[in-house]
DRENNU-750859 format. One record per atom (N, C-alpha, C): residue in one letter; x, y, z negated. Coordinates in steps of 0.05 Angstrom, whole numbers, padded with zeros to 5 digits, always signed. Atoms other than C-alpha are relative to their C-alpha. Layout:
<atoms>
AXYZ
...
</atoms>
This chain:
<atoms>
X-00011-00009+00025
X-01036+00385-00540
X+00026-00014-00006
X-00026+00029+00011
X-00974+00366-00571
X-00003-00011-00015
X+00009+00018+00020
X-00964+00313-00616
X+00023-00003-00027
X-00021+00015+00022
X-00936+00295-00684
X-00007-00015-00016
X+00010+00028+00015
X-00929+00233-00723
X+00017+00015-00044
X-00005-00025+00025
X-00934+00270-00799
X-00006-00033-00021
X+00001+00018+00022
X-00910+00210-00849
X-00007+00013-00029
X+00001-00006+00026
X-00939+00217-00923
X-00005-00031-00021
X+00001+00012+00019
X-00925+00184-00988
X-00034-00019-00010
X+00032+00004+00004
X-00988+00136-01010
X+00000+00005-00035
X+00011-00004+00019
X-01007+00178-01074
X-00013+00033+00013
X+00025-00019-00010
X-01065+00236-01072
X+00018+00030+00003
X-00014-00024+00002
X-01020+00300-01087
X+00018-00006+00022
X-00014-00008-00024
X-00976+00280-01029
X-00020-00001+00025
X+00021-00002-00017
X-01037+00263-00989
X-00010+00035-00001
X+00017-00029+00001
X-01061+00338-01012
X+00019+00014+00019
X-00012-00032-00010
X-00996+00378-00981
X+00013-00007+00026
X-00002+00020-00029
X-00991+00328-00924
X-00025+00014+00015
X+00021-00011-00012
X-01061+00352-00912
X-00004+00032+00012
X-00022-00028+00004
X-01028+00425-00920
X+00000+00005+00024
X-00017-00004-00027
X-00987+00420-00870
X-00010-00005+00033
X+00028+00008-00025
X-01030+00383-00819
X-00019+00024+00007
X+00017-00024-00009
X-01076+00443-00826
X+00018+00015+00016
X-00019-00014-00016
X-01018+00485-00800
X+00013-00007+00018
X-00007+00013-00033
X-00992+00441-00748
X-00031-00004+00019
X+00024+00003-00023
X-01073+00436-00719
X-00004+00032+00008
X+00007-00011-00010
X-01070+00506-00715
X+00019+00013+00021
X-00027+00001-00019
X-00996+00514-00675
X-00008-00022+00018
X+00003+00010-00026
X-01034+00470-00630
X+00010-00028+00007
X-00011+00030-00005
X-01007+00395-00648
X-00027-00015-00008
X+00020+00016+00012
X-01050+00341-00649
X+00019-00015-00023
X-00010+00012+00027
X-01029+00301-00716
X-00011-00029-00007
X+00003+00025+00013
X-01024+00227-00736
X+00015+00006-00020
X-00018+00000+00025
X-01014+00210-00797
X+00008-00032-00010
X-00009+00030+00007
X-00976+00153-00826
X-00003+00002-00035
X-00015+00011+00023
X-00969+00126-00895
X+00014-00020-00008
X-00007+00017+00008
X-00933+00088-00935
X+00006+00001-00032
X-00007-00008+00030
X-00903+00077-01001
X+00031+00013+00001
X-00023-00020+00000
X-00841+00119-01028
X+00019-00009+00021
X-00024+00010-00018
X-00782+00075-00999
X-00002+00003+00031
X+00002+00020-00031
X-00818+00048-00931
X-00013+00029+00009
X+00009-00010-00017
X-00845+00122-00915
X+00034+00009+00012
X-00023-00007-00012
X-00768+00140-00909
X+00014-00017+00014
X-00011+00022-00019
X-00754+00075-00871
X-00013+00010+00023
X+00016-00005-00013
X-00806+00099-00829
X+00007+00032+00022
X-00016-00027-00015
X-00772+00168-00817
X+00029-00015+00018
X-00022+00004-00012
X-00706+00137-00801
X-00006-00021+00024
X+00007+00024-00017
X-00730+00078-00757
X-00019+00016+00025
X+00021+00002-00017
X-00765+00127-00708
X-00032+00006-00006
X+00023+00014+00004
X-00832+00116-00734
X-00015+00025+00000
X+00011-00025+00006
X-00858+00189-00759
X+00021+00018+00006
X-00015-00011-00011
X-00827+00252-00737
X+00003+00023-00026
X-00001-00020+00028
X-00835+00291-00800
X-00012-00014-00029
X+00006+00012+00017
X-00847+00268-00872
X-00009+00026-00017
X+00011-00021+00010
X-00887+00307-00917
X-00003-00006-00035
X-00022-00011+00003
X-00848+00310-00970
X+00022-00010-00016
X-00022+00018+00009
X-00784+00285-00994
X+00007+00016-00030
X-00005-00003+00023
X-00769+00302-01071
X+00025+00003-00010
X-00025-00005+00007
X-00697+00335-01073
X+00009+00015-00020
X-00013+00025-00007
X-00646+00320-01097
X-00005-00022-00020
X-00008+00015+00004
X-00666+00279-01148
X-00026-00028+00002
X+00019+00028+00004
X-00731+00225-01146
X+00004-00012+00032
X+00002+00015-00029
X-00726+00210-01065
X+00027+00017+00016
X-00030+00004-00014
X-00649+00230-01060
X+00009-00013+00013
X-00017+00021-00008
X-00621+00166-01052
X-00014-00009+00023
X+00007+00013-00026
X-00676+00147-01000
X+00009+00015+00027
X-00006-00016-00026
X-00658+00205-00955
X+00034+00003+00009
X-00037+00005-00002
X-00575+00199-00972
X+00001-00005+00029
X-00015+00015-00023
X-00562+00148-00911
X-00010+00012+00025
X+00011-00014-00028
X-00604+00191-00859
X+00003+00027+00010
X+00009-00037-00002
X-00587+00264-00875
X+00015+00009+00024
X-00001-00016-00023
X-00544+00267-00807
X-00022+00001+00026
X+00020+00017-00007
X-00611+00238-00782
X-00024+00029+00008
X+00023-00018-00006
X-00655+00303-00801
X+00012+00021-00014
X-00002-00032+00007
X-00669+00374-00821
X-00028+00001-00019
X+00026+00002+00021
X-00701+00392-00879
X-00007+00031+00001
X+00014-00019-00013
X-00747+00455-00869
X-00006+00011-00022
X+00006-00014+00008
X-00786+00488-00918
X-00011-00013-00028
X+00010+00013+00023
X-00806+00475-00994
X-00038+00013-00007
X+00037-00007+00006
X-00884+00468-01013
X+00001-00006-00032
X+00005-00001+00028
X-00873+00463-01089
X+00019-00006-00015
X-00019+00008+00016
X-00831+00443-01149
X-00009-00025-00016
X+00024+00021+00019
X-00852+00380-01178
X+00021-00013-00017
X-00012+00014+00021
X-00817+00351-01242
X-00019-00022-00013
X+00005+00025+00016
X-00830+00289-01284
X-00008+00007-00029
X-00001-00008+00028
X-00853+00291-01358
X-00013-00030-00012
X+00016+00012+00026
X-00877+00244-01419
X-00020+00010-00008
X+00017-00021+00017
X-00936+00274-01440
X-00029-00016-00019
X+00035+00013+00018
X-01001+00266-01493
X-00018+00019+00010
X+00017-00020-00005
X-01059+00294-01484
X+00003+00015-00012
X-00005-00020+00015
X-01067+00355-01517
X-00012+00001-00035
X+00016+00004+00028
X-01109+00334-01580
X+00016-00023-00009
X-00013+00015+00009
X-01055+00285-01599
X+00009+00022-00021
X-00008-00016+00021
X-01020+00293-01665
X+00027+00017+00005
X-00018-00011-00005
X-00979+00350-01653
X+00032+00009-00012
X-00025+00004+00001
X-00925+00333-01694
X+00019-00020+00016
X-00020+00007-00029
X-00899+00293-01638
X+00016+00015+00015
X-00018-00014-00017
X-00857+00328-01603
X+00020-00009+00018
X-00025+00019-00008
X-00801+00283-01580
X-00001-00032+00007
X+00004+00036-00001
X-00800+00214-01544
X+00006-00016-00018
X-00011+00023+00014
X-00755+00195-01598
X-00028-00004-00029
X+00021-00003+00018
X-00822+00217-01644
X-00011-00022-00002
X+00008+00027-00001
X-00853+00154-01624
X+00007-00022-00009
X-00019+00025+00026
X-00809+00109-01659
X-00008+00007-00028
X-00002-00005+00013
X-00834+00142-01717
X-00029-00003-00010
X+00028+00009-00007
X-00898+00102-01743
X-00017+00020-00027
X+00024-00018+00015
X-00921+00157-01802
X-00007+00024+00017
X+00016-00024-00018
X-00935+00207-01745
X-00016-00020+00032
X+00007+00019-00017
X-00946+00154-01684
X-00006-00023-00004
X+00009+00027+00008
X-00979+00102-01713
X-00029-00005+00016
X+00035+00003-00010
X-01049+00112-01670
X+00008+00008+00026
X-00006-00002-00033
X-01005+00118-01600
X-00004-00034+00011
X+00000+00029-00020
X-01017+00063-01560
X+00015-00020+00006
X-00018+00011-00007
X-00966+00018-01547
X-00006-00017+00022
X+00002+00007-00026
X-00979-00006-01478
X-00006+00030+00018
X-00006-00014-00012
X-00954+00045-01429
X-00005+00000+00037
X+00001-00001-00029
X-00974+00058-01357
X+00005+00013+00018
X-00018-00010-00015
X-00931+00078-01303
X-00021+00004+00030
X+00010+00011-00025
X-00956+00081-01222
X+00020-00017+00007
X-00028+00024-00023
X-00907+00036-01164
X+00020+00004-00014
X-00023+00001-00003
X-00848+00020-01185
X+00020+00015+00003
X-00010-00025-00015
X-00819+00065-01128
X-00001+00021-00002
X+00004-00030-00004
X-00841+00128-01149
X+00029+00005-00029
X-00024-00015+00007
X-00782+00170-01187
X-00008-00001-00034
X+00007+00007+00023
X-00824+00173-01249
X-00009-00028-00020
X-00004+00025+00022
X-00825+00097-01268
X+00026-00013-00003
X-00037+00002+00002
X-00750+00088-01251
X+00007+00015-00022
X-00019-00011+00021
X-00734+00143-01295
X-00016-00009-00033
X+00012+00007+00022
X-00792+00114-01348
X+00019-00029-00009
X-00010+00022+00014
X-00754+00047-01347
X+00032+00012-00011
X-00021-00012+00018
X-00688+00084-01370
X-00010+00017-00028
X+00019-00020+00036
X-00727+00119-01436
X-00006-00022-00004
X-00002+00014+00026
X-00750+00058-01454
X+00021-00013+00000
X-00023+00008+00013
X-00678+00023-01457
X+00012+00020-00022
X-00021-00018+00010
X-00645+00088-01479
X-00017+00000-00035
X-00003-00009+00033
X-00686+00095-01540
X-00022-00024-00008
X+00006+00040+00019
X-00701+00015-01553
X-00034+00008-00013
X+00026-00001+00010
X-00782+00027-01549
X-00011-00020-00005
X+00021+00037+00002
X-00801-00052-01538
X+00006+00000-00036
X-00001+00011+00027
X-00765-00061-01610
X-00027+00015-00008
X+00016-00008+00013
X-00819-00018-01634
X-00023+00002+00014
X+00020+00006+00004
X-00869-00050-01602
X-00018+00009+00031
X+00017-00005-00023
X-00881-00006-01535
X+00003-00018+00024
X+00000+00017-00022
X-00882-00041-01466
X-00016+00026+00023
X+00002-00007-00014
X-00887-00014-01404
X-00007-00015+00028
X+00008+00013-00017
X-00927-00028-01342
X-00005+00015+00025
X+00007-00027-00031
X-00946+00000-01265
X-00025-00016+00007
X+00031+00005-00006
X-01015+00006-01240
X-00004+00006+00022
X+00008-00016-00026
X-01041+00028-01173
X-00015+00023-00010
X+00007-00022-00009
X-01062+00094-01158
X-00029+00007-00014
X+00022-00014+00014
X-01128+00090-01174
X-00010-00013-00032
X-00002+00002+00024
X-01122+00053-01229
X+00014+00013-00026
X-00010-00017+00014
X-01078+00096-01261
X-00010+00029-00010
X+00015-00020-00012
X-01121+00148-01242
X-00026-00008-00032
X+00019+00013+00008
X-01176+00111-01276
X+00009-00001-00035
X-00005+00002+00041
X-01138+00092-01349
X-00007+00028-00015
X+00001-00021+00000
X-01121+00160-01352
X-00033+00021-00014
X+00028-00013+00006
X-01188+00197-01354
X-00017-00019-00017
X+00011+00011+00018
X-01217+00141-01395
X+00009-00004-00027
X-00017-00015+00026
X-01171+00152-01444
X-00003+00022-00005
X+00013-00027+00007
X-01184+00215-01450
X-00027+00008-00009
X+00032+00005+00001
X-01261+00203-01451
X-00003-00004-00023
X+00007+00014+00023
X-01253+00164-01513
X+00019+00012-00019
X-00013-00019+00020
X-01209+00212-01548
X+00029-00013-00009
X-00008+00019+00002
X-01152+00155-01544
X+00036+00013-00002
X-00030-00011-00009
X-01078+00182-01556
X+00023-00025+00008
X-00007+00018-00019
X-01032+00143-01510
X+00030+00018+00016
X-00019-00011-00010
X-00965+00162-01479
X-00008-00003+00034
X+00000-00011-00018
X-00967+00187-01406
X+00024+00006+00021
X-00023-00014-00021
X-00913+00187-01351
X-00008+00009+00024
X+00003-00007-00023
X-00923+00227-01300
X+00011+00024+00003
X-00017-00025-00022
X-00904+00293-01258
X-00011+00023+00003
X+00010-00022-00016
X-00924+00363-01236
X+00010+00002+00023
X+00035-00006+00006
X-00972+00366-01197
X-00012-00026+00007
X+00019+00019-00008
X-01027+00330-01190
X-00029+00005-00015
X+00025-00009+00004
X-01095+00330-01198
X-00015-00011-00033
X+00001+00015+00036
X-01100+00310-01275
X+00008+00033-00012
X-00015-00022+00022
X-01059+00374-01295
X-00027+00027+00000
X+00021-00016-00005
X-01125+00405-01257
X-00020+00003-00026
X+00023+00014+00028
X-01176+00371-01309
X-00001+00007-00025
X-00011+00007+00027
X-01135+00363-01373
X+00018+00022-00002
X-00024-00017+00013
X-01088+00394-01419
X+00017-00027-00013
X-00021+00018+00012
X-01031+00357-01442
X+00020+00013-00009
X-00028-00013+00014
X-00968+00369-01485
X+00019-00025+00006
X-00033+00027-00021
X-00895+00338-01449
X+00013+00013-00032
X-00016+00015+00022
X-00855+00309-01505
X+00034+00012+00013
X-00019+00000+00000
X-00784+00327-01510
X+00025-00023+00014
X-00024+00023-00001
X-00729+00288-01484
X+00030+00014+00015
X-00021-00013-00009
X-00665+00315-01482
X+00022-00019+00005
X-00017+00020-00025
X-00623+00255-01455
X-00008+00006+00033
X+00012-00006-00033
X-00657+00285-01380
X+00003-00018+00008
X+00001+00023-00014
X-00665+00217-01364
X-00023+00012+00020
X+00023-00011-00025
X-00730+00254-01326
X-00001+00017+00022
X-00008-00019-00012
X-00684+00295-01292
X-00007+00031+00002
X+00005-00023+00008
X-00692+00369-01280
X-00023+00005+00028
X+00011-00004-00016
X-00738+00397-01226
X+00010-00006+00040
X-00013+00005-00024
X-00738+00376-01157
X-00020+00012+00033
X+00018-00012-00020
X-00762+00414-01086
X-00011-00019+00017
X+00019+00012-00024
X-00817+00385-01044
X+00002+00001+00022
X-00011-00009-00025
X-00785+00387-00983
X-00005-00007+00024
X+00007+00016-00026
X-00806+00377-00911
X+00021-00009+00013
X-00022+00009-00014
X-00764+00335-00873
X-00006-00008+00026
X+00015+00015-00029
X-00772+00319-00797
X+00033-00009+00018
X-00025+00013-00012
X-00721+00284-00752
X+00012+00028+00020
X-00029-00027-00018
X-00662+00318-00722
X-00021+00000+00035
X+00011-00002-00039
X-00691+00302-00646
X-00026+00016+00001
X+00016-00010+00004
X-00755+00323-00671
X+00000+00029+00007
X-00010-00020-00001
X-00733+00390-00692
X+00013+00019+00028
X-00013-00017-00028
X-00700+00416-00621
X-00033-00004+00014
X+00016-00003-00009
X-00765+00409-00603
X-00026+00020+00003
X+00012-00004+00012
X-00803+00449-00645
X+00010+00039+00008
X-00003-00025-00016
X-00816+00525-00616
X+00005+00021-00037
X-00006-00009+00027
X-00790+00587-00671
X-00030+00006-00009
X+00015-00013+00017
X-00856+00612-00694
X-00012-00030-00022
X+00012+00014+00021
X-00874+00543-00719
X+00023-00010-00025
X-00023+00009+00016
X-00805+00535-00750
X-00008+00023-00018
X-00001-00023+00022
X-00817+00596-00790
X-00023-00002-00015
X+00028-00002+00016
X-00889+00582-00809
X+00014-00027-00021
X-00011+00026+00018
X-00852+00509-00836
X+00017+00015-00015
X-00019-00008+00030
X-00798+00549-00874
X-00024+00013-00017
X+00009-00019+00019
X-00845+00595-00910
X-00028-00004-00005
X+00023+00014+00009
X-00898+00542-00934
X-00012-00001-00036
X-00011+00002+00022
X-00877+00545-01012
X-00041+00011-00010
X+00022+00007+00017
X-00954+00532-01056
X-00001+00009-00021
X-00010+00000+00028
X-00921+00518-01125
X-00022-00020-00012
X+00014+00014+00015
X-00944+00467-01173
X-00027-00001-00012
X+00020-00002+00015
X-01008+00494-01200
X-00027-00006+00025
X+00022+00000-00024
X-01043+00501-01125
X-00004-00025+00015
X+00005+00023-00009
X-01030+00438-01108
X-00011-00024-00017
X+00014+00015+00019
X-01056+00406-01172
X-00025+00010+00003
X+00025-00004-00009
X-01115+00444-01148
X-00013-00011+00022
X+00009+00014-00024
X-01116+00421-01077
X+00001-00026-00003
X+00005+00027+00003
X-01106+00355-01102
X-00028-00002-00013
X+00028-00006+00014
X-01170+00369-01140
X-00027-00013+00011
X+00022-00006-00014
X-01215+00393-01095
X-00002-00018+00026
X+00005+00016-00026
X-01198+00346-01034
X+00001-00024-00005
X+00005+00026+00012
X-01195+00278-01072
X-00029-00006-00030
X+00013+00009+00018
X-01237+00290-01134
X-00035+00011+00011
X+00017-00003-00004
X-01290+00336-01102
X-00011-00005+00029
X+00006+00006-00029
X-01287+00317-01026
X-00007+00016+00017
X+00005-00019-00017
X-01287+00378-00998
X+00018-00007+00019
X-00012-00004-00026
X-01261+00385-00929
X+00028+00021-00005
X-00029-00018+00007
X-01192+00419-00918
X+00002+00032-00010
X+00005-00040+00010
X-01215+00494-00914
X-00017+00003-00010
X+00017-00012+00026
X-01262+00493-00963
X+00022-00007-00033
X-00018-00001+00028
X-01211+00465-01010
X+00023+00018+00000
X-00034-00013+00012
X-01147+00503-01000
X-00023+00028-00007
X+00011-00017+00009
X-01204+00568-01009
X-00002-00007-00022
X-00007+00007+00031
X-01215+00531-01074
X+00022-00004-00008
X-00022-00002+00009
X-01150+00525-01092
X+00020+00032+00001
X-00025-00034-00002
X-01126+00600-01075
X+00019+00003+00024
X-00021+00009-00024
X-01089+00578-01017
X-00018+00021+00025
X+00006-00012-00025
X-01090+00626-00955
X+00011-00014+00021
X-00018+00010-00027
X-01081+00589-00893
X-00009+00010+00019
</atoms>
């Protein structure tokens, strides 16, 4: 068989369309390793050799800059979704919130939380969370912001929710929360959270001359969208189904 080394991000929604794709490279006949890492070091990992495709890079703006210095390096192929950034409350928060800057405002947000939880560092959505809180001076009033692992974040999240707990929220579409829950994204018109950005497959230039047309065409015309992959994140992390029983639960024809 042939082989490919299929780098993914270490959070579950990129693990889901990593898993995607893998289905469609086992049936074009590749065997498939998979690598992870975290945001930065899986694109070190592309450029250094290491993986021959990355599954998926977030253009142009949360994992731009990591792919900048390599783009005469690779080819970027086909988009599996749209995933943006947001602020959000749950949905049973007081809905006169509307606006991050709402939160500064303690006769409507006086029962939000003020300890904030981000994931790594590295991911696109706590970079652009530490610009919101300078831009609209949240510590003065008390918020603070922090990053959690994966499954701990995972973990606040739904327990908050459990206990009916209103709490500010950074995170992204998709993922397997948007599956579960309802939530309302808060305004912020400084786009410090940027605007939407494509999920893009990226595999190395040498790679690529390798790669026969029918599987190049099955890689361009992969595109999911945000809601099926907050499903396949779902069903293959929360309920542990196997690959083709989940993308069938999720709607996905592969």
């Amino acid at each position: 068989m042939k082989k490919i080394r299929i780098g993914q991000i270490a959070l579950s929604f990129h693990r889901a369309s990593a898993a995607y794709i893998t289905y469609l490279m086992n049936k074009q006949k590749y065997e498939v390793e998979i690598k992870e890492a975290s945001h930065e070091a899986a694109f070190k990992m592309l450029a250094n050799n290491e993986i021959d495709m990355l599954v998926s890079a977030w253009l142009p703006g949360s994992h731009g800059k990591y792919l900048q210095p390599i783009l005469n390096q690779t080819v970027k192929l086909g988009v599996i979704y749209e995933p943006y950034c947001i602020w959000g409350l749950p949905d049973y928060s007081n809905d006169q919130i509307l606006t991050v800057a709402d939160l500064k405002n303690n006769k409507i947000a006086h029962n939000v939380e003020r300890t904030i939880y981000s994931i790594n560092p590295g991911a696109g959505i706590s970079r652009f969370s530490v610009e919101i809180m300078q831009k609209y001076d949240l510590e003065a009033n008390g918020f603070k912001l922090y990053n959690l692992s994966e499954d701990d974040f995972f973990s606040y999240v739904e327990t908050s929710i459990a206990e009916r707990r209103e709490f500010v929220i950074p995170f992204w579409h998709p993922q397997s929360l948007h599956y579960q829950f309802a939530f309302r994204e808060l305004e912020e018109p400084f786009s410090l959270l940027r605007s939407k950005d494509q999920a893009t497959i990226v595999v190395s230039r040498d790679f690529y001359q390798t790669i026969d047309p029918d599987t190049i065409r099955i890689l361009h015309s992969v595109y999911l969208g945000n809601s099926r992959v907050s499903a396949l994140d779902y069903f293959l992390h929360k309920k542990q189904l196997n690959i083709k029983d989940a993308l069938q639960a999720s709607g996905i024809d592969a």
